[in-house]
N, C-alpha and C positions, 0 to 999 in steps of 0.2 A: 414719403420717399425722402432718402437722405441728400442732403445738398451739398457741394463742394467750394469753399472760398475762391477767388481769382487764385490766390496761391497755387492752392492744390491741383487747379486747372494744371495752370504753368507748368506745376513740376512733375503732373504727369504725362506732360505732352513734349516735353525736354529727354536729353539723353544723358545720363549723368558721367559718363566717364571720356563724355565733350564738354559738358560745365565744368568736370577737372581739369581738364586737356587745359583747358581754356583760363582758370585759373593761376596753371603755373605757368603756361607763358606770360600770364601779365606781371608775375611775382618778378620771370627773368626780366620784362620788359621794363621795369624800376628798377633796377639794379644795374652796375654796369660791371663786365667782367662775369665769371662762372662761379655758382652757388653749387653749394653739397645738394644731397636729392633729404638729407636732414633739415639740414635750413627749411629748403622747401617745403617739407613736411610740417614744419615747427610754425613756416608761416602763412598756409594756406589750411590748415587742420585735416590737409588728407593724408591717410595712413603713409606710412614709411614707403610699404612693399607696393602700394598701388601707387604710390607717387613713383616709385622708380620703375615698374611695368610702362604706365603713360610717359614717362620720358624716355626711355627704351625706344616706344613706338613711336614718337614724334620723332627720334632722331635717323630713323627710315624715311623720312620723308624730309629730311634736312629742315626741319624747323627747329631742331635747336640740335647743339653738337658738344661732343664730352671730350672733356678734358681732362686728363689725368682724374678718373670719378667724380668731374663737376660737370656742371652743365651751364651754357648760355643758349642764346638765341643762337637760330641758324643762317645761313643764306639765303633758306626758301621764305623766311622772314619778311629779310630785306624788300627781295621781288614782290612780293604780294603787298608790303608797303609801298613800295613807289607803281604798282598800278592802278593802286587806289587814288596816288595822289595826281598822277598822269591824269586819269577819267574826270577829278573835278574841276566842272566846269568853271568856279570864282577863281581858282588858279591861273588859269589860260586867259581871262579876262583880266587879272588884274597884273599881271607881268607887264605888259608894257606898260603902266604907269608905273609901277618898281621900278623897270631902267630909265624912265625918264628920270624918275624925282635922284636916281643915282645920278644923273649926268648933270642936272641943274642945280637940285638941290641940298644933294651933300654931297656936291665934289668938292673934291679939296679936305672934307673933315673926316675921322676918322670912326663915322657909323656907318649901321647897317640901317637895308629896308628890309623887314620880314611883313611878309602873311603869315598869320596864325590860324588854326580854329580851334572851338573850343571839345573839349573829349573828355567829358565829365568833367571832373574838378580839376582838370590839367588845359593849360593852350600847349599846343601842340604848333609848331612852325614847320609849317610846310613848301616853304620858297624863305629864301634868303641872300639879298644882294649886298656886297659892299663895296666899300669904295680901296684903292691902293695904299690909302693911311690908314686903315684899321688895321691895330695890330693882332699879328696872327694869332697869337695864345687868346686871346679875343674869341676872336671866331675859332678856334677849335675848343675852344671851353665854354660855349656858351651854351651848348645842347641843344635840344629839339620840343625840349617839354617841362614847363615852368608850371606850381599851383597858380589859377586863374588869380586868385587874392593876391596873389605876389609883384603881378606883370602891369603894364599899360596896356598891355594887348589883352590879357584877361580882365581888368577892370572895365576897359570900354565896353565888353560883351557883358561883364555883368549887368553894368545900368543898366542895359535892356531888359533884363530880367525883372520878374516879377517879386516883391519882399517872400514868396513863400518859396519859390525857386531857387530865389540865391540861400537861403536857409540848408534845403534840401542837397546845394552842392557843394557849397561850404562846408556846413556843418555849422549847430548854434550856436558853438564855444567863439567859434570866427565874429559873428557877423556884427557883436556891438561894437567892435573894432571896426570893422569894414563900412559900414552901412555910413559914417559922417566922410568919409570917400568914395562911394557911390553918389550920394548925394552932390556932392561938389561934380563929380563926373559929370551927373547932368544939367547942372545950372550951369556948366561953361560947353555945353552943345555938343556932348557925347565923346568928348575928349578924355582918355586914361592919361596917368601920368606916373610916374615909379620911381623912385630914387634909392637905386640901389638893393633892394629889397630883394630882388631874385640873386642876382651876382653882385659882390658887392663891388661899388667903383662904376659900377655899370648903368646910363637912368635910360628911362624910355619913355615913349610918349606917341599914343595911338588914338586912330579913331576905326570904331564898328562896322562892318557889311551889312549891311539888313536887306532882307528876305523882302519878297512884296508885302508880306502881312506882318513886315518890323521885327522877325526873327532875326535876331542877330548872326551870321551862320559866317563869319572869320571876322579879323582885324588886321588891317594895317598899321604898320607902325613901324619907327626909327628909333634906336636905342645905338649905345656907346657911349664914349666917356669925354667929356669938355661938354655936355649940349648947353649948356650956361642958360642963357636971358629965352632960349627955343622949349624949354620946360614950363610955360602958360600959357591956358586957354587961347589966348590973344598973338601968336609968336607966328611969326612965318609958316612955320614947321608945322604948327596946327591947322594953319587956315587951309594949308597943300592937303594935309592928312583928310581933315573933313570934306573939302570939295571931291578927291578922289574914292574915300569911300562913297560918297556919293552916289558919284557916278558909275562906278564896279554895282554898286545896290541895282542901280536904273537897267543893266545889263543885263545883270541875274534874272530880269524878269518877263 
């Protein structure tokens, strides 16, 4: 009798023009602004005509909306993101140590505290506090979702990882770059650190959430521009970051 690889399970137990669906929303979801239903075609390799049936029919149901023959993301988007981010529980646990470390520990300068998690090879910020000297073009240019290799908040989660994992989400090309900054990550006790690299002008510096079985499953972290002598292991800013992820970790469980 003929046997089937896990693949083929998969893709026959999948709906394929929900694997499309699913595709060009995340094509719109990296890009900012409205794409042709060509573009789209050109960078997801689904036909022209069926890329523009599936966006036809997502935009009945407001997940993405056309513009002059483009498309973006839609409002029903939005919604279904911020329910997801509502429900998770490190959020709602880790907020009040955000406003606190706002009120003590960067008042007066002009960063932010984000939680991040990680969403493949992207962090993803999902809470964001500043203080009244950060400047606004700051925080309106700084997005929602940086490559993990790029951030402090994506490198602390990386150390967690396993060398075949971070391989896997990186990608090989990355990681003999990455890997003597992972290593430093963990010899100064799970602190990320970044200069510049995502935004430039911009540095940060984070520590991990960990799961009861040492998953890393968000980051805390401070990032903006002056953090001067607060950018090592050993700095105010890290010892606060560490102890609280800590304690958000001890909650989760």
């Amino acid at each position: 009798m003929a046997t089937h690889t896990t693949d083929d399970s998969t893709r026959r137990s999948t709906v394929q023009a929900v694997d499309r669906a699913m595709m060009l929303l995340q094509a719109l979801q990296g890009h900012r602004g409205t794409r042709t239903v060509l573009d789209l075609s050109e960078q997801t390799g689904i036909d022209r005509t069926v890329a523009h049936r599936l966006l036809k029919t997502l935009s009945r149901s407001a997940m993405v909306v056309e513009e002059s023959g483009a498309y973006g993301l839609g409002p029903e988007a939005v919604l279904l993101a911020n329910s997801y981010v509502d429900s998770m529980r490190v959020r709602r646990i880790a907020l009040p140590y955000m406003l606190e470390m706002q009120s003590h520990d960067i008042a007066g300068s002009p960063w932010t505290v984000s939680l991040s998690i990680p969403v493949g090879a992207v962090s993803a910020v999902i809470e964001r506090i500043w203080t009244p000297t950060t400047p606004l073009d700051i925080v309106l240019s700084s997005g929602d979702s940086f490559p993990l290799a790029a951030t402090a908040t994506g490198r602390s989660i990386l150390a967690h990882y396993s060398d075949q994992k971070v391989v896997e989400t990186v990608g090989p090309d990355a990681v003999d770059e990455l890997r003597p900054i992972l290593d430093e990550v963990r010899r100064s006790g799970g602190v990320g650190i970044s200069h510049g690299e995502a935004i430039v002008g911009v540095d940060g510096i984070a520590a991990a959430i960990q799961s009861a079985d040492g998953t890393p499953v968000a980051s805390l972290g401070v990032s903006g521009v002056d953090l001067g002598d607060q950018l090592t292991p050993d700095s105010r800013l890290a010892h606060k970051l560490r102890r609280n992820a800590l304690a958000i970790g001890r909650m989760l469980r």
